[in-house]
Each structure stands twice: as C-alpha cells, then as structure tokens.
C-alpha positions as CSV (number, residue, x, y, z in Angstrom):
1,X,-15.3,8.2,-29.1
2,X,-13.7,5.6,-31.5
3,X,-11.0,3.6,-30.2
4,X,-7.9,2.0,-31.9
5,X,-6.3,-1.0,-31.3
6,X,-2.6,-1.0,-31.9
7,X,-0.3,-4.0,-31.6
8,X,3.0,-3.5,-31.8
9,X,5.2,-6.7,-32.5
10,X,8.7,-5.7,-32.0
11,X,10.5,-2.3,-30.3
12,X,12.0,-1.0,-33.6
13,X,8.4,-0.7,-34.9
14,X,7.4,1.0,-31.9
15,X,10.1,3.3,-31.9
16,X,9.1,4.2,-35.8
17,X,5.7,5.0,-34.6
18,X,6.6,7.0,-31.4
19,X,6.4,10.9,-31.1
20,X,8.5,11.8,-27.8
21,X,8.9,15.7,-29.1
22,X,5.0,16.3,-27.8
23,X,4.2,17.1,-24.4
24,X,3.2,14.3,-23.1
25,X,3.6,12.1,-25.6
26,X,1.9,10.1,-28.9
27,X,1.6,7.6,-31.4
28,X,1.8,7.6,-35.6
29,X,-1.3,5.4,-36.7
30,X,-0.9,3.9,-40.1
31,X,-4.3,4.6,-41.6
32,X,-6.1,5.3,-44.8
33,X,-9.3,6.1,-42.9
34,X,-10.0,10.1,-42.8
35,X,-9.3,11.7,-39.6
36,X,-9.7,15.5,-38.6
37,X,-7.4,17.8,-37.0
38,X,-8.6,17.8,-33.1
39,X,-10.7,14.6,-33.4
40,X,-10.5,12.8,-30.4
41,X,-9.6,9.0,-29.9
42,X,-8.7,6.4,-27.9
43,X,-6.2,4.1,-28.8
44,X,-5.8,0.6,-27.2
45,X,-2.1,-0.7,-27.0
46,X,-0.6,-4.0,-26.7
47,X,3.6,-3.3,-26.5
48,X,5.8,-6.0,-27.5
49,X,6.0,-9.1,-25.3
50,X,2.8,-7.2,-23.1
51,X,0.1,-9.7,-21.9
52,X,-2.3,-6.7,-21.8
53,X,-3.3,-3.7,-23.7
54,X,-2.7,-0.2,-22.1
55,X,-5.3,2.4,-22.7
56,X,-4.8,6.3,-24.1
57,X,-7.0,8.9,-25.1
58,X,-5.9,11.0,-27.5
59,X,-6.0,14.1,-30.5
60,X,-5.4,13.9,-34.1
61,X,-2.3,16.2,-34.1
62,X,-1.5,15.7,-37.7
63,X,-2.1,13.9,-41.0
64,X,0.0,12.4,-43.2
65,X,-2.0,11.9,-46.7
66,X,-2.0,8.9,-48.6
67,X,1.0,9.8,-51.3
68,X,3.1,11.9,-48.9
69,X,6.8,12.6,-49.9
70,X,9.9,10.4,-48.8
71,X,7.6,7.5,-49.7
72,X,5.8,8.2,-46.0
73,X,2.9,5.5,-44.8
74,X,-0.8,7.3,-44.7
75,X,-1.9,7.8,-41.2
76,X,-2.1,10.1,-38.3
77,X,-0.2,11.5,-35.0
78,X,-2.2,10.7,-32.3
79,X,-1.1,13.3,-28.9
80,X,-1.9,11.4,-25.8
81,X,-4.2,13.7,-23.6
82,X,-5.2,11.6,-20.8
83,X,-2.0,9.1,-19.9
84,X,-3.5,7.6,-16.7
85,X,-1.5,4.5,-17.5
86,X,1.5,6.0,-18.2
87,X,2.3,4.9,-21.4
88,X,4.8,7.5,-22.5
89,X,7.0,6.1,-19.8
90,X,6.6,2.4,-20.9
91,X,7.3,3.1,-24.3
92,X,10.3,5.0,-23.3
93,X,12.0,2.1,-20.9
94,X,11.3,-0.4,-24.0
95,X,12.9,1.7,-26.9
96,X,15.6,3.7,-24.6
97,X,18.3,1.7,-26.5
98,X,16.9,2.9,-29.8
99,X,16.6,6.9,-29.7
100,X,19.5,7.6,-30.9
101,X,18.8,5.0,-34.0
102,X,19.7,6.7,-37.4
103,X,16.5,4.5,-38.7
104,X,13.8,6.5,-40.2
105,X,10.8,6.9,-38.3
106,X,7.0,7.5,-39.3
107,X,7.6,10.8,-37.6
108,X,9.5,14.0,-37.5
C-alpha cells in the first residue's frame, strides 16, 4: 500500500484540506499523481506544532482533475478507514475555532 506523508504547517491549511462531512473522517491531498476511485492508502501526518506523525489508512473517495473549476488544486479526498489514532478528533480540537470560517476550502 503506498503511503503519503502530509505535513501540515499551520491550522488554516489544515482546515482547507479537512473533510469532517464523511463518516469518519478524511483528508484532500494535493496531487497531480493519478489515483483511482477505491484505491487504498496510507497517509502519514505531522499536524501543526506535532513532534510526531500520526498514521491513517485510507480510500480515494474522489478526484479533483488537474484544471477543475473555481481554479481548484489537483488532488484527491482521502476517507480515513482505519483511525486507530484518532486523528479525526485531533484535527477537530486544532481547527475547532475555524469551522465556521467563510475561507474556501479544497473541499465541499
């Protein structure tokens, strides 16, 4: 399974990247790599201000193509499937102050 790594510098990009409407959970991935439907991952995750990366596995949930409308970065939703770390709930303490944000996101 390929893995990821994903450093995230500051909480607004996180918040940009994060998908809270899927079950448990997920990630945008700016890529130009091709990725399918279903294709399973693992992304490796180092928050803002973490000293360690948090591990995910996930699914390609959706692709967003290199020239997509609203000017939209190439790359992928990534669902989490196995959160044994519980990132959904790390990423929601840091970015709590920022859900409501009327910033665009990389999301829905």
């Amino acid at each position: 399974m390929e893995e990821i790594p994903l450093d995230f510098l500051d909480i607004k990009e996180l918040n940009r990247a994060f998908m809270p409407f899927l079950k448990q959970g997920g990630l945008f991935v700016r890529t130009a790599r091709q990725y399918k439907i279903g294709q399973s991952l693992a992304l490796s995750v180092t928050l803002p201000d973490a000293l360690e990366t948090v591990s995910v596995t996930g699914k390609v949930a959706w692709i967003t193509p290199h020239g997509a409308q609203n000017n939209s970065p190439a790359g992928i939703g990534v669902a989490f499937i196995d959160d044994k770390s519980q990132l959904r709930d790390k990423i929601e303490k840091l970015i709590s102050g920022l859900q409501n944000s009327p910033e665009a996101t990389y999301t829905l």
